[in-house]
N, C-alpha and C positions, 0 to 999 in steps of 0.2 A: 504494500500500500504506500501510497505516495504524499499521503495526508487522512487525519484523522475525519473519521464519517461522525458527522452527527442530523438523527435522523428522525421519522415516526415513519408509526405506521397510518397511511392515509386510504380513503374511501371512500371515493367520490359518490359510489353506491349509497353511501348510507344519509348522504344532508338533505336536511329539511328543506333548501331552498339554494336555489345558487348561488357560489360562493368560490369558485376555484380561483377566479383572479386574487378575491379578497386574501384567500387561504396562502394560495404563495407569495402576497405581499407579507402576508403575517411570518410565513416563512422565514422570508428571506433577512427581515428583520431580526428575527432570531438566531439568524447562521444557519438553520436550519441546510444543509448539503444533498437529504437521502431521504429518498421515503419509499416505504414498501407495500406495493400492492397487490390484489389477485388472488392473493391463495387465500381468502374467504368467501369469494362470491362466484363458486360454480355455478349456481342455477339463476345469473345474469348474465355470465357468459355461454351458456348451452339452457336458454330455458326452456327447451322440446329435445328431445332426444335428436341429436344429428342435425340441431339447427344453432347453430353458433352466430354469435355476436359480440365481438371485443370492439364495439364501439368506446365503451366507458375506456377502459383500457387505454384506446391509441389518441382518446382527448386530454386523457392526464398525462401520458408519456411527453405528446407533444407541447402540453403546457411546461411542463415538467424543464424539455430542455429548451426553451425558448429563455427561463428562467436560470439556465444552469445549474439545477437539481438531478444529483444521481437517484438513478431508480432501481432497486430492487423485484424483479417477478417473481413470484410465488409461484408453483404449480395448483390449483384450486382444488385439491382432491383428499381433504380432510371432513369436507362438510358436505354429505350427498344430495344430489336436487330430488325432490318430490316427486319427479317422473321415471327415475330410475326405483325408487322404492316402489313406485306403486307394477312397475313392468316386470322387476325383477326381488321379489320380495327375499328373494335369499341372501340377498348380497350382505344385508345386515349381519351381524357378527352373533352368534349363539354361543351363548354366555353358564355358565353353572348356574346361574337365576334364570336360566332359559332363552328363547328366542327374543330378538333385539325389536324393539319398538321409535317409531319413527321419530325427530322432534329434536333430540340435541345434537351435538356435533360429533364426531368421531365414534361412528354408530356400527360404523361397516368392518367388516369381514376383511382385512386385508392380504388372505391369501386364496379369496373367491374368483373363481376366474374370470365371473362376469362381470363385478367388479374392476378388475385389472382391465378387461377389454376397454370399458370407458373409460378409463382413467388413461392409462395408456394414449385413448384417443384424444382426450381433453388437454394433455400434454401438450402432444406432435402439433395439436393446433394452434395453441396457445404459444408455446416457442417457435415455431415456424413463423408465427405472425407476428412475435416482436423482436427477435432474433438480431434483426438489425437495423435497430430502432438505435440511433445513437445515445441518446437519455439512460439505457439499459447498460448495467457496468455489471450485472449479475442477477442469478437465480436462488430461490430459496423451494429443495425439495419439500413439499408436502408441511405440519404444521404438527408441533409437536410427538411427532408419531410415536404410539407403543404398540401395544398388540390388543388392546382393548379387552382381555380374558378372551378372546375369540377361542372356542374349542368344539367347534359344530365337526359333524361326520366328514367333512372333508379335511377339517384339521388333525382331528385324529387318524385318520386313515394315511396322511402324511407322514404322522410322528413315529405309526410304526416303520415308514420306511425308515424314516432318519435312524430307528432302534436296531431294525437289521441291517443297514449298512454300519452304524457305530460299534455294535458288538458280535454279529457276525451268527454266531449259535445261540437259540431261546434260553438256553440250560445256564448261559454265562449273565443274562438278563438274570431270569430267577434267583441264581447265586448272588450276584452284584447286590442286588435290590431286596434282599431275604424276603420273595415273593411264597415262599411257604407258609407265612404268617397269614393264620386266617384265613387260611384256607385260597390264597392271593395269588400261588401258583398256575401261572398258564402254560399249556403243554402243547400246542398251536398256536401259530403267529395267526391264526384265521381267527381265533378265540378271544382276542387280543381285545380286550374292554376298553370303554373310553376312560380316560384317566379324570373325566370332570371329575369324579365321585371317589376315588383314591382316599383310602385311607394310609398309603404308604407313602409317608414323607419322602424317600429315596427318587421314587418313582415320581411324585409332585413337583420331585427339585427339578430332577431330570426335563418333565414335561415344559417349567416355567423358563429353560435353558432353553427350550428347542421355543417358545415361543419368544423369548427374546431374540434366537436366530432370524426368528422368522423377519421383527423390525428390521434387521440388519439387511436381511435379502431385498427389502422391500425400496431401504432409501439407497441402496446400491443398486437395483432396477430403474428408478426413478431418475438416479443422478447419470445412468448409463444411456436413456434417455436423451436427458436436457444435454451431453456433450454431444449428440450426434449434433446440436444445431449450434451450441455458442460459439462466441469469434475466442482466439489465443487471449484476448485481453478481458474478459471474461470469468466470473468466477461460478462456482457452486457453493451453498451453504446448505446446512440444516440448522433450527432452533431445536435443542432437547433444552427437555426441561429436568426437575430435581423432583428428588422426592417430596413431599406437601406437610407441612407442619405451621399452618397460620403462615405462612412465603415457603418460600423456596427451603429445603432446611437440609437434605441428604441424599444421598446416592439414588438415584433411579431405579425403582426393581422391576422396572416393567421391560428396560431395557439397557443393550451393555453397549455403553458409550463410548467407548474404546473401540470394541468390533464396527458397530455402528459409523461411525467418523471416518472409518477409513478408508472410503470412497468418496468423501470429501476433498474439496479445494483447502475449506474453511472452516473450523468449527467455530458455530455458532449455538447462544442461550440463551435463554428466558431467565428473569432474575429478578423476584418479586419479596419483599419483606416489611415484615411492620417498621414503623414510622416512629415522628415523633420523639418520647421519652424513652420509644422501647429501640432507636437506631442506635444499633453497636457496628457495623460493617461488617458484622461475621458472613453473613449470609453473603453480601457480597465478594468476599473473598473466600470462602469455601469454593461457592460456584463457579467466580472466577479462575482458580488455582486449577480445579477439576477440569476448568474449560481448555485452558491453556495447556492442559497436560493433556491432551487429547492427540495434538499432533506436534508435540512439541515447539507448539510458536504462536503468537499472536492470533483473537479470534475475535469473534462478534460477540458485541451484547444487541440481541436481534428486540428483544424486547427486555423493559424495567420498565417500574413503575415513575407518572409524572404526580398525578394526585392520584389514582389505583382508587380502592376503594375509598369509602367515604372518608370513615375514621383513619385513614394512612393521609390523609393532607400535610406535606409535609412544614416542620417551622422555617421560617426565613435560616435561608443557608444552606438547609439541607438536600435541596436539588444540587446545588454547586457541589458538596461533600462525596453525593454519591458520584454522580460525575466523575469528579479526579479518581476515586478512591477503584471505580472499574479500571481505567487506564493505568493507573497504578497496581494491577493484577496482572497486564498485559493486554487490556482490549484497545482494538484500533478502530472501535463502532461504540456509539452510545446511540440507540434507538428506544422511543418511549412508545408502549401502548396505551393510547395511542393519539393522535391529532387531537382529537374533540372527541367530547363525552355526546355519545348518544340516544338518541332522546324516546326508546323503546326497546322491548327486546330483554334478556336476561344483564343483559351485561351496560343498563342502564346507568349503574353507578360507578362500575369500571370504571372511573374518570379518569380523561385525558387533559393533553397540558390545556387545552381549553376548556373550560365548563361550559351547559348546556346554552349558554347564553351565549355565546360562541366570538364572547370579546377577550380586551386583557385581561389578566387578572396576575397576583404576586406569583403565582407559578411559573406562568410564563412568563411573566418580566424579570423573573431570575434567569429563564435560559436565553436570555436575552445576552446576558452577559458572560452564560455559559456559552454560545456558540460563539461570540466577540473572542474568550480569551482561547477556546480549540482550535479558532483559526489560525491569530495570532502565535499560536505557540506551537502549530502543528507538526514543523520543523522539528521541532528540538521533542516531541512526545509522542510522535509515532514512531510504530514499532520497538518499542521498547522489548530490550532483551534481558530477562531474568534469568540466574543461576542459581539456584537455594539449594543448601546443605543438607535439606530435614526432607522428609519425606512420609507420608501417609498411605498406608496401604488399604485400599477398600476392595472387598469382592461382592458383587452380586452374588455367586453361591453362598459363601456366610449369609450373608441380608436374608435370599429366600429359605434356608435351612434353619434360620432364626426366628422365620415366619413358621414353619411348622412345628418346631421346637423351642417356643416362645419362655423368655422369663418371667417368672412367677406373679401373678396379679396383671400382669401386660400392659403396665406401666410405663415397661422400658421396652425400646427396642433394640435392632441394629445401629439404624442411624441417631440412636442419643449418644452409643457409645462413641461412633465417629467425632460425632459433635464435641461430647465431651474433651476428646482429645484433641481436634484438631482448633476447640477456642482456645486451649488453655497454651496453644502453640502461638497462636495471633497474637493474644492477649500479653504474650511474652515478646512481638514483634521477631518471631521464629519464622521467616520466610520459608512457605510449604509448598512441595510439587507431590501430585497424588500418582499413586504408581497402583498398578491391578495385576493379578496374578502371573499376567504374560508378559508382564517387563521384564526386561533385558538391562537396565539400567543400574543395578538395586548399588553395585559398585561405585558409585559415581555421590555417592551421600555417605554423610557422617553419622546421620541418625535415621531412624526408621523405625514410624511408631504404627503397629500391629492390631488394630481394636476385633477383639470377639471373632477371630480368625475359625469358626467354628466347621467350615469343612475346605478342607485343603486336602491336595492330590501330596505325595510324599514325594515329588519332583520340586514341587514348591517349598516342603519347607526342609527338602535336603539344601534347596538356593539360600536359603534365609539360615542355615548355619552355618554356610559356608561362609556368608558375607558376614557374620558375627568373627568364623576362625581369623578370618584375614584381617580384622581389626576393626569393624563396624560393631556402630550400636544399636541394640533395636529395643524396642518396647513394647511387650505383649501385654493384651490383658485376657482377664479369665475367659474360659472357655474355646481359649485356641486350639488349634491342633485334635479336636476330640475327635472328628470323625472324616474317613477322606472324601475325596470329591465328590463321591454318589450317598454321603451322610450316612456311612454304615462305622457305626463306633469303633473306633481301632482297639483290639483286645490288650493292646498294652499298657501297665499300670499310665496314668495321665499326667504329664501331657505328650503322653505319646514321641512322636518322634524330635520333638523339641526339647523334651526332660534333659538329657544330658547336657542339652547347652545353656539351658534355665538354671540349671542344678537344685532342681525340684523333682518331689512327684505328689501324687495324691488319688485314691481312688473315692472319696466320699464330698461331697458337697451337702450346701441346708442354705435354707430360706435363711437369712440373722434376723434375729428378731433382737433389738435392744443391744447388738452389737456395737462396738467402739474400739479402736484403735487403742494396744497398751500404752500408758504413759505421751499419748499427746507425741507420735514421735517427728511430726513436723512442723508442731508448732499452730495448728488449724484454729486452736481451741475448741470446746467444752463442742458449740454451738457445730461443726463442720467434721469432727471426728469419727464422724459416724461411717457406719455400713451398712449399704443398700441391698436387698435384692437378690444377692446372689453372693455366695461365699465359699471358698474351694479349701478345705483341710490341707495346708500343702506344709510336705514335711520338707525337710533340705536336705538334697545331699552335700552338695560341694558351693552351695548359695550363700551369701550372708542374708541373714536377716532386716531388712528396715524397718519391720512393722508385724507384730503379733496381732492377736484378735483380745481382746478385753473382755473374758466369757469364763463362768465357773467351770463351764464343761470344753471352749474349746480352744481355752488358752492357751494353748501348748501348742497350740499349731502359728504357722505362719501365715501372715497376710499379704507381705510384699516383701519382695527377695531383688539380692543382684548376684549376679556370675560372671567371673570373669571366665571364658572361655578363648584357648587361643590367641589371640591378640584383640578379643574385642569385648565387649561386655553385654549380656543379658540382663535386662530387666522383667522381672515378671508380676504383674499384677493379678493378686485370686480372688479378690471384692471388687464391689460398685463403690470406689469412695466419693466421698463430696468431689466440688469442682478446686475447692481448694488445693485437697490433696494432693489430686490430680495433679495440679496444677506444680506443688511442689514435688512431685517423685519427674514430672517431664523438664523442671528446673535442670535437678542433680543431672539429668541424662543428656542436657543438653550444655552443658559443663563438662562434666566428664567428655562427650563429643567434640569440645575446642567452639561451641558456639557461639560464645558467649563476647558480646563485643560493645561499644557504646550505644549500641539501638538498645542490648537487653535493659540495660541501666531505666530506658522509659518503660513504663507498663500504661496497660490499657487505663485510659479513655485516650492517651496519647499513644498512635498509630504512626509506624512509621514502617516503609515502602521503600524498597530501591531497586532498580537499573541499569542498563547502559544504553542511550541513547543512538542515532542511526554516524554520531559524529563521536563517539567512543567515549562520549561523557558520563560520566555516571549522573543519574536522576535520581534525591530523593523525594517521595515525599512523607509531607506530614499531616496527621488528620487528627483534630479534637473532637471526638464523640460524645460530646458532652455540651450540658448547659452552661458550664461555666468556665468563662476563660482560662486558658494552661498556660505555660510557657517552659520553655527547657533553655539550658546554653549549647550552640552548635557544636559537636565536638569534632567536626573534619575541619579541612583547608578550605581555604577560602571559595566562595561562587557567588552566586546571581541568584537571586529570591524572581522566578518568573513572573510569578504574577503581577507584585507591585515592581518591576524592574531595578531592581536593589543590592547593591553590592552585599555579603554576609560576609564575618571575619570569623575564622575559627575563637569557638568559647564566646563569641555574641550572644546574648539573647535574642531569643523568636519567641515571641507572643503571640497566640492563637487566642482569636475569638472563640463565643460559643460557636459548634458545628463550623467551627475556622479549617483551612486547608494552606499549608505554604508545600510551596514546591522551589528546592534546588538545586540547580545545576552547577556542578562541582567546576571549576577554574580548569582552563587548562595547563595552567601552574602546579596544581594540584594534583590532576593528573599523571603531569608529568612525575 
């Protein structure tokens, strides 16, 4: 990229009255660069079967670049028109709740074949007709896509092919999957049940694997596609989204974002979170961190929220905040869903940086300023290249093996454990890249922190002791390593094949009830010492101890151990501690690592971000999360405060407003 996009998503389909001159004046006032259209309005562009119409389409394009706004096209085949449900009722996705019902979006069967016919066809039409439309600088496949639980007779009847091409002979299925259980044994692939109704976890995982296959095949058909038509100067993108906890909050389990992406030009995300008192920037930089780790390099934020729902309006500042604080992740696109709030429909409140009244308002007259200073500084803040030491390992097989084998009360799940971890890394200014089972990287980090790793293949965590032997650190927590890839319990004492370099083991676990940490051993107090949820009897072999359990009956055991193994060191966590804890056991390990440097010295609400620019400068920046003024002393050489154009001298004060942001570019004295 050649400059930073900033953008919405626009639809001309959807205004109460004409307004597109007015819209790109408002635009343009804003810096507004990009707007993305199309992939919501299939049955405007095909409202009869085989009778197409992109007028609306080639009136916004062409306003579009009269104006000098890039455009983004969609492929329109997330939300199906009314004429195909009613001709073809199958195409809907048949779901374990049953057959699909017409009316919301992403309804359909995405490995129907009649489905795929139109959509295929809505395509070829669609990029063929705007192909070389000069306004057009890229494509965005399809629109959040997962697998929608689709599991109808043609899904299934697939998943047995995928089972005998994956394992070859029935007898290795039944073995793998201990289908003897309950009678669960099938002795013909013709016999072969739909897995909706599965009571075998093994089998569930397996099934949830092949339907995340399934998204992957689908935005790599899609994208195989849109390249037969775009020019070399041309991109492909997809928006994935996160898992949902009140915004955006954890790993995907619908689908694996890594396989997924890699038919992409570009990874691109959706990136939605509360507001307000409750903006900490986690959200954003989890997402971001995931997003950019996708193909190792700069991506899109395809959508964020401008004012989102009602109560997310954000305070003065906080559009500008989040803003920097995506590009300080590595995005080289800030796009809001979306233009204007509109005025019927489900997603009435959805607000966009216009409200209904479709004037200024302090939303947009903040990104007024925010596309003034992306212009301005676009040189020196695209493409930003990140290097981090720390690393996050998520898997979707843990995530759905923890869905069937849930923590007690289901309180917690997968993604709090991530969370857990991967705030109390932020919060530390622990610059994070997320790695997933098939990385090849794992060598290249000082630290690597392991959350609830509950089904792992023994290829993988033969990798993760090797890169502990050779001098790495990593950090598990409870219920790693328990069972391998297909979630069948490994019969040896726990944690399996990880023990020896843990220098632990344990065969019994308990709910804690009134559980605590002995003697306070880091310091949490009274109030954060606790233990949650889940607790693992772990004895030591060759571990030290950091942390007992505080219990008449099971004091004696261990809570939290370290091992040196080989040249690197093991930490192993067997409770749910507070975020405190956490937070101190990922300190020690991020120390012991060499991480620790004059960013860790700040802690959260003071966020600090860095770079290397496209001119080998390092960038940092800084973000106050908070209501109330911070300030810190710079502690590198000398640079340039961008935004107010300002010399800094090392060991100056920088004062940040509330939701303040400074950004650094370090001298090239300093550099030097």
């Amino acid at each position: 990229m050649q400059q930073l996009l900033y953008g919405v998503a626009y639809y001309d389909e959807y205004m109460p009255y004409e307004r597109l001159d007015e819209d790109i004046r408002m635009m343009k006032a804003a810096g507004i660069n990009l707007v993305r259209i199309a992939e919501s309005t299939w049955s405007t562009h095909e409202p009869q079967n085989g009778v197409f119409d992109f007028s609306s389409v080639d009136r916004v394009l062409d306003a579009m670049h009269r104006s000098g706004i890039h455009v983004i096209v969609g492929t329109p085949t997330y939300a199906v028109p009314t004429w195909m449900v009613k001709e073809h009722p199958d195409v809907l996705a048949v779901t374990p709740d049953g057959p699909g019902r017409y009316g919301a979006r992403q309804i359909m069967d995405i490995a129907n074949p009649t489905y795929l016919f139109y959509a295929e066809r809505i395509i070829r039409k669609l990029i063929a007709h705007v192909c070389g439309h000069p306004a057009v600088i890229g494509y965005q496949v399809d629109n959040e896509t997962k697998h929608y639980r689709t599991s109808g007779s043609n899904v299934q009847h697939r998943f047995v092919k995928y089972m005998k091409n994956k394992f070859g002979a029935l007898e290795q299925v039944n073995q793998e999957f201990g289908l003897d259980y309950w009678s669960n044994r099938i002795n013909s692939w013709e016999d072969f049940p739909s897995v909706a109704g599965t009571i075998n976890g093994s089998l569930g995982a397996e099934f949830a694997r092949f339907q995340r296959q399934l998204v992957t095949e689908f935005l790599a058909w899609q994208t195989s596609i849109v390249n037969e038509y775009k020019r070399p100067d041309q991109f492909v993108t997809h928006n994935f989204d996160f898992g949902w906890k009140d915004g955006s909050f954890g790993v995907q389990p619908d689908v694996d974002h890594f396989s997924a992406a890699g038919a992409l030009d570009i990874a691109g995300v959706d990136i939605y979170h509360p507001s307000q008192d409750e903006l900490t920037g986690k959200e954003i930089s989890f997402c971001g961190d995931s997003a950019r780790s996708l193909k190792g390099t700069n991506y899109f934020v395809l959508e964020t929220q401008a004012q989102a729902f009602a109560h997310w309006t954000p305070y003065p500042g906080q559009l500008r905040l989040q803003a920097f604080s995506h590009l300080a992740s590595g995005a080289n696109m800030v796009e809001y869903w979306h233009w204007h709030s509109i005025h019927n429909s489900i997603e009435t409140y959805w607000k966009g940086l216009l409200s209904h009244d479709m004037g200024t308002n302090p939303t947009y007259e903040e990104a007024v300023t925010i596309g003034r200073d992306f212009a301005r500084l676009s040189p020196k803040l695209v493409n930003l290249k990140k290097k981090n030491r720390a690393a996050v390992l998520v898997s979707n097989e843990a995530l759905t093996a923890l869905q069937w084998f849930s923590f007690p009360g289901g309180k917690v799940d997968y993604n709090d454990i991530v969370r857990l971890i991967y705030d109390r890394l932020y919060e530390m200014n622990i610059g994070c890249d997320i790695l997933h089972p098939g990385s090849d990287s794992f060598e290249q980090y000082d630290l690597i922190a392991v959350p609830s790793l509950y089904a792992a293949s023994d290829e993988l965590l033969s990798r993760l002791n090797q890169y502990v032997e050779n001098g790495g650190h990593v950090v598990y927590t409870f219920r790693s390593g328990f069972t391998n890839e297909h979630i069948k319990v490994r019969t040896d004492v726990q944690p399996g094949y990880i023990g020896e370099v843990c220098g632990v083991r344990y065969s019994q676990f308990v709910e804690p009830k009134k559980v605590s940490l002995k003697g306070d051993p880091f310091g949490a107090g009274a109030e954060h010492n606790g233990v949650n949820v889940w607790m693992e009897l772990l004895t030591p072999t060759t571990a030290e101890v950091l942390a007992r359990y505080d219990h008449p009956h099971w004091g004696a055991y261990a809570a939290i151990t370290e091992n040196r193994y080989g040249k690197g060191t093991a930490t192993y966590i067997g409770c749910l501690p507070s975020a405190e804890v956490m937070g101190k056991v990922l300190e020690r390990a991020g120390r012991a690592a060499g991480l620790w440097g004059p960013e860790q010295e700040l802690r959260f609400p003071l966020i600090m971000k860095s770079g290397t620019n496209e001119s080998g400068r390092t960038i940092r920046y800084y973000f106050n999360y908070s209501d109330e003024p911070v300030s810190f002393f710079y502690p590198y050489g000398s640079g340039t405060e961008l935004l107010e154009d300002r010399q800094i001298r090392a060991g100056e004060r920088i004062e940040l407003d509330r939701w303040g942001v400074a950004i650094v570019e370090a001298s090239a004295e300093t550099e030097g």
